[in-house]
C-alpha positions, 0 to 999 in steps of 0.5 A, spaced: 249 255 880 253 252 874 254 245 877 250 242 871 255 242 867 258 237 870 252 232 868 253 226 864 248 231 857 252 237 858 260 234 860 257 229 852 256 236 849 262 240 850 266 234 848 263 233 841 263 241 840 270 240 842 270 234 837 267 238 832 271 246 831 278 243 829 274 238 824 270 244 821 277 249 821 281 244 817 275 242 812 275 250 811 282 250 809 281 244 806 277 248 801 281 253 801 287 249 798 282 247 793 280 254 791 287 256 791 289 250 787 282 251 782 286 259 781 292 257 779 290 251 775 286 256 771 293 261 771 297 255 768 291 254 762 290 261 761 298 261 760 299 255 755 292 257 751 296 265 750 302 262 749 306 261 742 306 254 740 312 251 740 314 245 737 311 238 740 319 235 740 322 241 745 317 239 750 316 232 751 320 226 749 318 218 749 318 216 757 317 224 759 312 225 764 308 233 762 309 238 769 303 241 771 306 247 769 306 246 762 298 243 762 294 246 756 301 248 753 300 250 745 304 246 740 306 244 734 307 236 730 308 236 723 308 228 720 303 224 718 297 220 721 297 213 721 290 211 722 292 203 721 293 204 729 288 209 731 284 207 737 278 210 740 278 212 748 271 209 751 265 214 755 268 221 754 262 227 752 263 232 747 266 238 753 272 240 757 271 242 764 278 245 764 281 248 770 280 241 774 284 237 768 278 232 767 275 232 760 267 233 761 261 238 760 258 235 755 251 230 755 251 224 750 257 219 751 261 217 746 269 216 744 275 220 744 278 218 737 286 217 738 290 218 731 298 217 732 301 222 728 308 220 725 313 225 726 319 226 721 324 222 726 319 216 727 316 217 733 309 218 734 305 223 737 298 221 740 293 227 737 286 227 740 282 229 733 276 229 737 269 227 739 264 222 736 258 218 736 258 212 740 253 208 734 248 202 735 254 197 737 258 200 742 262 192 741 265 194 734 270 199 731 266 205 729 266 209 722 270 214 724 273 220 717 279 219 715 283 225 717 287 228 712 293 225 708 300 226 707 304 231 710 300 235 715 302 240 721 297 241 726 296 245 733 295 242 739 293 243 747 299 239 750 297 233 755 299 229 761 298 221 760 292 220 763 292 215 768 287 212 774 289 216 780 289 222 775 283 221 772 279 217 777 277 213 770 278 205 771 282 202 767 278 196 764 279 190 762 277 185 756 275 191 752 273 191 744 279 190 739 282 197 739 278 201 744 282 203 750 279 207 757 285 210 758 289 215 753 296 214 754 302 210 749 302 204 753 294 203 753 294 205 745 300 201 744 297 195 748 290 196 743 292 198 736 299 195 735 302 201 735 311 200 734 313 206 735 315 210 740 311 215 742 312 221 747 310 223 754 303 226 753 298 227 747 295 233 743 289 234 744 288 238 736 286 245 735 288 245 728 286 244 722 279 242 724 276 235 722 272 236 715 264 236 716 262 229 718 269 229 722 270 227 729 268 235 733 273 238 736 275 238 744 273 245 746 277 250 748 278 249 756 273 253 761 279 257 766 274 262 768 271 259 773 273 259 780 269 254 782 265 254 790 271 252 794 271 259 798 265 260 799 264 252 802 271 254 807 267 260 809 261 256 811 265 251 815 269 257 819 262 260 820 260 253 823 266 253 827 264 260 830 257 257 831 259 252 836 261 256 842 256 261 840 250 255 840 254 252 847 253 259 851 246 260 849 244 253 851 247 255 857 244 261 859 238 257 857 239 252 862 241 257 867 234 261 867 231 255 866 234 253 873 233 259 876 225 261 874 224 254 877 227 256 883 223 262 884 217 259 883 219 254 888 221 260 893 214 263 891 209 257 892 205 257 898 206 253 904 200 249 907 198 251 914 200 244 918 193 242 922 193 245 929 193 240 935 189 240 941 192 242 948 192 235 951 189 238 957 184 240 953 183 234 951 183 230 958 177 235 961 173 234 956 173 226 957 
């Protein structure tokens, strides 16, 4: 009855519906990983948003690479912004999709503008002072308001030195005078000529806002979205169970396909076979 299955269609089918239920189950935990790494991201940022800030020097240091457990930490600079070095970091929008580590949300492209800060000991601390235009010209420096002068303590979201593989921005070459792709010390040093050390990661700024006109303040990272990584592993775990389920309908299709031609080949009428004369018969009538 079943020998069907042996055939070229049914032997190709079950092999690619074998193929395919270990590729389903590993997407499915594939987004899980995603969902559970999107959940403890927006802990981590929730944390650092909540928490006393700290001076910027008990964190961080020149060469020190900033932990994933100290993303979006709140923290304290005090020195003097050099604007002489200030460098502008290229396609960035005005919004900051947070829980992914990627700044975006917003619709118009423009720059991030990076100031280093001076601190006491004569290192710097790169602060993204925020989001501006990028003007008719975007192969000249843009006009951009000074911030403020003298001495100045500002309030800041720590973070990681950005790099390609964390980004997934290209670092491009040949780029304007002072203008960078990338918003890390070596980028910025390598663009505006900046000779003091800096240390790991940047600030991007909270406090105290730019005067009107200044460059718009990154918002505050949204943390409360999960994002659709459940659902999406759910569907691939009900795509797995679907196979199995799919290969035995098909399968008791094919079987009363196979038995209802059987029985109507059972129940067709035969025709009569033509009756042949008696050869006797045959020779007296001639």
């Amino acid at each position: 009855m079943y020998r069907f299955l042996l055939s070229r269609q049914w032997v190709i089918l079950t092999l690619i519906g074998l193929l395919l239920m270990p590729v389903m189950v590993r997407l499915g935990f594939w987004q899980l990983h995603r969902h559970e790494h999107r959940v403890a991201n927006n802990r981590i940022i929730a944390a650092g948003l909540k928490a006393t800030p700290v001076p910027v020097e008990s964190v961080t240091s020149p060469g020190y690479d900033v932990p994933r457990k100290d993303l979006y930490r709140m923290v304290t600079a005090t020195g003097h912004y050099d604007t002489s070095h200030e460098v502008v970091a290229r396609h960035r929008t005005a919004g900051n999709s947070g829980s992914d580590d990627t700044s975006g949300g917003g619709e118009e492209v423009g720059y991030h503008v990076i100031t280093p800060l001076i601190l006491d000991d004569g290192r710097a601390v790169l602060v993204n002072r925020g989001w501006i235009s990028p003007g008719d010209d975007p192969t000249k420096f843009p006009k951009i308001n000074p911030p403020p002068s003298g001495e100045v303590t500002v309030v800041g979201r720590l973070r990681p030195d950005e790099s390609t593989s964390s980004t997934g921005i290209h670092d491009r070459k040949g780029l304007p005078p002072r203008q960078i792709m990338l918003i890390n010390g070596s980028e910025v040093k390598s663009a505006g000529g900046l000779p003091e050390q800096t240390v790991g990661g940047y600030l991007e700024l909270v406090s105290p806002k730019p005067a009107h006109g200044g460059p718009q303040v990154v918002p505050e990272p949204d943390h409360s979205s999960i994002g659709p990584h459940m659902a999406y592993a759910i569907q691939w775990w009900l795509f797995t169970t679907m196979v199995p389920v799919g290969w035995v309908v098909l399968l008791r299709r094919e079987r009363a396909d196979i038995l209802a031609a059987r029985k109507k080949q059972s129940e067709t009428p035969r025709e009569p076979d033509t009756p042949q004369e008696p050869e006797d018969s045959v020779r007296v009538a001639v």
